[in-house]
C-alpha positions as MATLAB code, in Angstrom:
seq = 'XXXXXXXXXXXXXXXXXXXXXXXXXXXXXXXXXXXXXXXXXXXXXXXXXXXXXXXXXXXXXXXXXXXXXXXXXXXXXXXXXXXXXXXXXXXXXXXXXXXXXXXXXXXXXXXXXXXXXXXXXXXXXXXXXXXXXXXXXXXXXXXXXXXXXXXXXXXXXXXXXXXXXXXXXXXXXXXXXXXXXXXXXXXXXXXXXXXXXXXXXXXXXXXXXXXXXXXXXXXXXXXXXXXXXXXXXXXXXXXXX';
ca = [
     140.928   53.217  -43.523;
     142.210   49.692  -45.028;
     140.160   46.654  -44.985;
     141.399   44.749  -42.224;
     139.941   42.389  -40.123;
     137.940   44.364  -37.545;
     135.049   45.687  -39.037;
     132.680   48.354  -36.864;
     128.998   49.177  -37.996;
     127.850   52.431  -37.161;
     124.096   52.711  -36.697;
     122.781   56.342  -37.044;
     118.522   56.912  -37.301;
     118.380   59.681  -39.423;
     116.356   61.198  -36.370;
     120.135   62.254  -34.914;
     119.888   64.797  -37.623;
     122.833   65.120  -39.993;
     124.838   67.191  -37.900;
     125.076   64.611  -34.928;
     125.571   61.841  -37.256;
     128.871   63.141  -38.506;
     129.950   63.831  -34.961;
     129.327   60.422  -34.072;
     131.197   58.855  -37.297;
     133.953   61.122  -36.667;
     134.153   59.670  -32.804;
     133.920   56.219  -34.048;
     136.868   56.746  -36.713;
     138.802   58.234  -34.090;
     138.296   55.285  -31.669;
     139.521   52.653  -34.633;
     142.730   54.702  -35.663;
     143.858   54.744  -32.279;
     143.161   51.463  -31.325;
     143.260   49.491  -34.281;
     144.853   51.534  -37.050;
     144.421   50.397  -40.756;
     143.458   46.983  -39.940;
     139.764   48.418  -38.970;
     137.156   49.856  -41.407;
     134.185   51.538  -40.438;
     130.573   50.988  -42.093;
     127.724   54.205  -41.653;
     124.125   52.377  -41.326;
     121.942   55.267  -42.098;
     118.714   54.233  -42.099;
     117.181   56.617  -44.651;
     114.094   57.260  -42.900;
     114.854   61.195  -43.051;
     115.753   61.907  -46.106;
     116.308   65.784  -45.616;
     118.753   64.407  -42.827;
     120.534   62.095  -44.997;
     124.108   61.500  -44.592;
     125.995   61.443  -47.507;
     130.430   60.453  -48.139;
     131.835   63.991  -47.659;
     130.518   63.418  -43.661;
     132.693   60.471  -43.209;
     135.918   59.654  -42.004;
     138.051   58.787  -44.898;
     137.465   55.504  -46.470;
     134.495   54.766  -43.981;
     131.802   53.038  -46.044;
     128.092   54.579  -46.243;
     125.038   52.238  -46.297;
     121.723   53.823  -46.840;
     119.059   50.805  -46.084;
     116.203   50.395  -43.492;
     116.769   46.870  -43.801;
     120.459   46.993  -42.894;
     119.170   47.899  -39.015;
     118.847   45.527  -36.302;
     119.256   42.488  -37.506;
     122.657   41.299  -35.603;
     125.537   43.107  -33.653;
     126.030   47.129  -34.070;
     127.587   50.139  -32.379;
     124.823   52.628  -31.887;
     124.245   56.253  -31.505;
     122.190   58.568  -30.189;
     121.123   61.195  -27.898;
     117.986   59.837  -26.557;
     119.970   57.100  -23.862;
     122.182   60.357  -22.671;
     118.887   62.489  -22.044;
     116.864   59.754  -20.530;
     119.957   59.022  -18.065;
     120.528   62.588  -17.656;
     124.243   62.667  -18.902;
     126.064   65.958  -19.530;
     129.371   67.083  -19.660;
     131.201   70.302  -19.559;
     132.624   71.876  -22.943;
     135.601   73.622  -23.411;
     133.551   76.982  -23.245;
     132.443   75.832  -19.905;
     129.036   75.315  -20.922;
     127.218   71.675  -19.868;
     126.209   69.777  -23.603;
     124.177   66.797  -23.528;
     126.728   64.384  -24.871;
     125.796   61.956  -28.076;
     125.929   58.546  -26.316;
     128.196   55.587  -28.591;
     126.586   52.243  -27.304;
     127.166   48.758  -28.415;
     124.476   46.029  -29.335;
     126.386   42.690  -29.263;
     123.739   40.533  -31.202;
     120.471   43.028  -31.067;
     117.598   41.876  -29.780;
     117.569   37.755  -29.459;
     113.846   37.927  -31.721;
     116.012   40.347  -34.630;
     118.974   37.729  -34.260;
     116.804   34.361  -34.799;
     115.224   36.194  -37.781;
     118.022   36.890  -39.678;
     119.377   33.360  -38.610;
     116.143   32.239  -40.268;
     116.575   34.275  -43.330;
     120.309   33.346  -43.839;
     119.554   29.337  -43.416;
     116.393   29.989  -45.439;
     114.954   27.486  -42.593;
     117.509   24.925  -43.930;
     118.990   24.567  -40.726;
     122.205   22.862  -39.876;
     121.519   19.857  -37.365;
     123.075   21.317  -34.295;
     120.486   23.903  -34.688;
     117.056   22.672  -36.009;
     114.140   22.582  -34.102;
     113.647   19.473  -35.289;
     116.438   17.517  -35.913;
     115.547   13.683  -36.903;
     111.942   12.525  -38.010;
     111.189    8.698  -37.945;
     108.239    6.848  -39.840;
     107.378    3.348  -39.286;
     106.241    1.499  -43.054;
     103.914   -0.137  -41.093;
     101.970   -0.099  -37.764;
     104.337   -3.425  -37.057;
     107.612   -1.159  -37.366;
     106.420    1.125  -34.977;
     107.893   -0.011  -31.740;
     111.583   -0.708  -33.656;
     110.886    3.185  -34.695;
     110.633    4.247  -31.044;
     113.410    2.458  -29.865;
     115.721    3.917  -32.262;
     114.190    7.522  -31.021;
     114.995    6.936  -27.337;
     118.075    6.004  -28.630;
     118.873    9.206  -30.459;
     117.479   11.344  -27.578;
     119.378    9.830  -25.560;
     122.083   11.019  -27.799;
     120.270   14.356  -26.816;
     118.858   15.028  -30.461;
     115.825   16.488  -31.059;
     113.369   13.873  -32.337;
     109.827   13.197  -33.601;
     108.633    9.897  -34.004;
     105.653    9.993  -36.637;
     103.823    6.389  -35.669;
     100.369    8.304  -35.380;
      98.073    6.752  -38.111;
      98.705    8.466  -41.164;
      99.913    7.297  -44.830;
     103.562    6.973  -45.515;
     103.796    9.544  -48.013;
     101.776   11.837  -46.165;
     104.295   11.915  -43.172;
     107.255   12.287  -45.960;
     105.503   15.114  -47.169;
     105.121   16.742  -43.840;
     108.859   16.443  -42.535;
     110.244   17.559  -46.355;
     108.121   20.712  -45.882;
     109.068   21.162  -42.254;
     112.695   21.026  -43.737;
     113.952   17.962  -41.250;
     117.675   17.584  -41.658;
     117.081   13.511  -41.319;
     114.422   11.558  -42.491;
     114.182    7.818  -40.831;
     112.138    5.161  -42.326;
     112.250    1.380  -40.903;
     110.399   -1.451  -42.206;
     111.316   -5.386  -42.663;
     114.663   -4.955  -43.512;
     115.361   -2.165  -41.318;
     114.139   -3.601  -38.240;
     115.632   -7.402  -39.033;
     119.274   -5.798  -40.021;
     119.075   -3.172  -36.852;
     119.335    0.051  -39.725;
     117.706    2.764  -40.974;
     116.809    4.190  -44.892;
     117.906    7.686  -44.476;
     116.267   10.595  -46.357;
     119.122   13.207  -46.347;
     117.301   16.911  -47.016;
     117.560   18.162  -50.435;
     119.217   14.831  -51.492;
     117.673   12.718  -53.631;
     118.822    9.386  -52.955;
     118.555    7.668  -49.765;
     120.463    5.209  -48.304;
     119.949    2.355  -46.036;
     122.577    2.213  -43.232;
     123.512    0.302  -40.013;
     121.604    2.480  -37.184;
     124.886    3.339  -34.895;
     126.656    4.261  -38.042;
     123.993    6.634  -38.231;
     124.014    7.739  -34.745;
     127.268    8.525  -34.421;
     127.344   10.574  -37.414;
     124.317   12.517  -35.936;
     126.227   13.191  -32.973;
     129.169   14.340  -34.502;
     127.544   16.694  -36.347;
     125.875   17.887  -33.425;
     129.222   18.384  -31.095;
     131.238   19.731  -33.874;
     128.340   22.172  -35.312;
     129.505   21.531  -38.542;
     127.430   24.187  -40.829;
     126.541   21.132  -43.581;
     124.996   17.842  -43.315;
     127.972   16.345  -44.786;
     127.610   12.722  -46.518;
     126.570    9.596  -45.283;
     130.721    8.569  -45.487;
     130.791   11.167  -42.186;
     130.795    9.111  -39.010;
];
């Protein structure tokens, strides 16, 4: 089977025994040669928990790819197989020797379970979120207590925006708060104090850039909500509005 681009994992628990597994590869090549012909490929997810069960390359189709790795499993979208759903729904069918087999059951798991999903999100991001997705999107810290109610204006302003904002005026030191947002990995760090409130802006701490930048506070918006419509996978640059 060519590379192409529709790709089908194959989850088999070594549990299915070796036996079953290869019946179930052999139904999933099938299935892609009919439907999608050499644009498919097929990838085996054994998960190596048995090793006397083991698959190994003779068992599959040709040019179907075998990966032996318990950490392969679960953590986003699969086709899965197994007897255990057909048994527990009491599924059988009728062979051609007229006997009734218990049939192994091909299911699909679109995204896993939503807990597997989020934690390989997490993993992949390495908790560096993009915007559109951070639990936190935008933390704001006044210089002073006097900056405080400028800083909570411009955070009903971006939640308006329907961001998802802190605004850190508790009493606490300056570098203290900048400390805590850095390790919470914030996208945006805010921080207003004379200038900032007098010229209506904000000093921007992008994360994991080292310079910051003071800019007017709707050039900052709108670039905030642009990168929340549009998703875009990157913070981008403080030239994005």
């Amino acid at each position: 089977m060519a590379h192409g681009p529709i790709t089908l994992s194959l989850v088999v628990p070594a549990y299915n025994q070796r036996a079953r597994s290869t019946r179930a590869a052999a139904a999933a090549g099938k299935f892609l040669a009919t439907h999608y012909g050499d644009r498919a490929e097929l990838i085996v997810v054994d998960d190596g928990s048995a090793p006397e069960q083991r698959l190994h390359a003779e068992d599959l189709p040709p040019g179907a790819v075998l990966v032996t790795h318990p950490q392969n499993l679960g953590k986003g979208g699969a086709i899965r197989s197994g007897v255990a759903r057909a048994r527990g729904e009491n599924i059988v069918f009728t062979d051609s020797d007229g006997h009734q087999k218990r049939p192994i059951m091909v299911h699909r798991a679109i995204l896993g379970s939503m807990e597997r999903f989020i934690g390989g999100l997490i993993e992949h991001f390495a908790g560096k979120f993009p915007l559109w997705c951070a639990p936190k999107q935008v933390a704001l810290i006044p210089i002073r207590e006097e900056h405080a109610d400028y800083v909570r204006q411009v955070s009903a302003r971006l939640r308006a925006e329907g961001l998802r904002v802190e605004c850190m005026d508790h009493p606490a030191h300056l570098n203290k708060k900048i400390k805590e947002a850095t390790h919470e990995k914030v996208p945006f760090l805010l921080i207003a104090g004379d200038r900032e409130v007098q010229e209506r802006s904000v000093t921007v701490r992008q994360r994991d850039v080292e310079q910051q930048q003071t800019v007017p506070f709707e050039d900052f918006r709108r670039r905030s909500r642009a990168l929340q419509v549009t998703r875009r996978a990157d913070l981008g640059s403080a030239d994005d509005r």
